[in-house]
N, C-alpha and C positions, 0 to 999 in steps of 0.2 A: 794610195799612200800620199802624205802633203809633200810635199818639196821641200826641203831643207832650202833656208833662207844662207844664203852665203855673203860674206863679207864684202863689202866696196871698199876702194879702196882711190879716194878723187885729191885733185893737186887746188892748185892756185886758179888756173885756167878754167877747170872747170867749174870750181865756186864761180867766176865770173861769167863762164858764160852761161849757168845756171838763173843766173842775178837776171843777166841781160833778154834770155828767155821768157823769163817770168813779165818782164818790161816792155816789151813788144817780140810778142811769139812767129809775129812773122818776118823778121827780119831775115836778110840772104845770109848764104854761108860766108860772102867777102865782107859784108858791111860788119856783120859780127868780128871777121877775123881782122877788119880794119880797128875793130875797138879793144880788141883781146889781144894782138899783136902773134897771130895765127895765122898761119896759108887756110885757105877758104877749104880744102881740101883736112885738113887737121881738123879744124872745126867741124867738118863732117863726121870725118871717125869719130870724135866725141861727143854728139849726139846721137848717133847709132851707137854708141855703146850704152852713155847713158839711158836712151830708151830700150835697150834691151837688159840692160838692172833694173829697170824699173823704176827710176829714178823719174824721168817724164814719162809720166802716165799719156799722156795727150796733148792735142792743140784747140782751142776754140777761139772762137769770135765773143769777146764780151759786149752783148746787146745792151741797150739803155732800155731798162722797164717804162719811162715814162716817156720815150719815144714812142713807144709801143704801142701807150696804151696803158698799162699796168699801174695805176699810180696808188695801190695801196699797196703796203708790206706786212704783214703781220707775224706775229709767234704765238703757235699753241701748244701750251702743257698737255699732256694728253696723261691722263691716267686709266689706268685698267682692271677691272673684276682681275682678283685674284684666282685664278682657274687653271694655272698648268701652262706652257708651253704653247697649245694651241690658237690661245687668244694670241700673240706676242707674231705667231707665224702669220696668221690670217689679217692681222694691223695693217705690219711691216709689207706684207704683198697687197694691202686695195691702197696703203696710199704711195705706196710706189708706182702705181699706175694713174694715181691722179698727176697731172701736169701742174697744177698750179701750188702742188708739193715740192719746192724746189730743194728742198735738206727734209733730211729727216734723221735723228738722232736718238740715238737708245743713252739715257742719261740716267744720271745718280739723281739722289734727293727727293722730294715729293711725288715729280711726275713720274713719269716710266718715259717718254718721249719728249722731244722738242722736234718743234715741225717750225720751219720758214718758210711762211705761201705769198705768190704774188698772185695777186687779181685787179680785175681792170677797176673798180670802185666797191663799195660798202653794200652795195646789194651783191653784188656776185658773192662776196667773203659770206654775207646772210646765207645767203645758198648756199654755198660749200659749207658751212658748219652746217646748217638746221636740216639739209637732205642727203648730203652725204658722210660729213664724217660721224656727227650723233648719232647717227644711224649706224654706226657699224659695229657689229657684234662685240660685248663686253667690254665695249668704251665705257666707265664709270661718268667718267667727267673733264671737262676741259676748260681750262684759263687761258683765254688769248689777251694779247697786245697790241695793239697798232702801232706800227712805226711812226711817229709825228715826221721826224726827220732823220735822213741819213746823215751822222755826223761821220763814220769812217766803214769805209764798206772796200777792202781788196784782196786781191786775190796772189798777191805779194809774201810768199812764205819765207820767214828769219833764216838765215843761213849762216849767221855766225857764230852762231854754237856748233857747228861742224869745225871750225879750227881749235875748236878748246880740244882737253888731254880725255880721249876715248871713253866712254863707261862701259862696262861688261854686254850689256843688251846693244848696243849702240849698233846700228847693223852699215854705216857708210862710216870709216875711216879717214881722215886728213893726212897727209902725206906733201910735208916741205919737196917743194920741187926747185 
């Protein structure tokens, strides 16, 4: 049975430290509460709460692709034989297991998919199109792009529509503190 999704219910404190999370995820619990005007301790409990709503998913290290190595980005439409369920199952599972499938999106509009890959240059991306993804069952077809250049790329989510006035589906709440 799914679990009922239950309501949140976040203040002032936590939009900020949400913000400042999102801006450098590894900051201490005092340096945060030096900026939040929070005992280091306070600041705790509400990150553990938060990550137990569900609120923060996680933490990562964001890596530079072209320190890497990586200096191509691309995006591929994917479209699919029209065939049922099956094909859509067996997609979503080989390129979830490709690595250099970093998104993978089930979209509206022409394609059926949007996929963002990094690869180390334009041969590699040859190979992953021409031996692995053309190749996988009931692919029709696929339109890629190359990135020329990153003009805005973050991982910085809007959080001020959380203060505006509730909508019915809205599942976190604002709460004047």
């Amino acid at each position: 049975m799914a679990k009922k999704m239950s309501k949140i219910t976040i203040d002032r404190y936590d939009l900020t430290l949400l913000d400042a999370l999102q801006r450098k995820g590894n900051a201490t619990n005092a340096t945060l509460g030096e900026q939040i005007r929070l005992s280091a301790s306070q600041i705790s409990r509400r990150i553990q709460r938060l990550e137990e709503d569900g609120i923060i998913a996680g933490y990562v290290a964001l890596l530079a692709p072209s320190a890497l190595g990586l200096g191509v980005t691309a995006f591929a439409q994917v479209i699919l034989e029209r065939r049922g369920d099956t094909a859509s199952e067996s997609f979503e599972a080989a390129v979830s297991a490709m690595p250099e499938v970093v998104e993978c999106y089930s979209v509206s509009g022409d394609a059926d998919y949007m996929l963002r890959i990094v690869v180390p240059d334009l041969a590699a991306f040859s190979e992953l199109m021409m031996k692995r993804l053309l190749s996988l069952p009931r692919v029709a077809r696929i339109k890629t792009s190359i990135a020329l250049q990153n003009i805005k790329q973050t991982h910085i989510l809007p959080l001020d529509h959380l203060t505006q006035p509730s909508k019915p589906r809205q599942r976190v709440r604002y709460a004047e503190s």
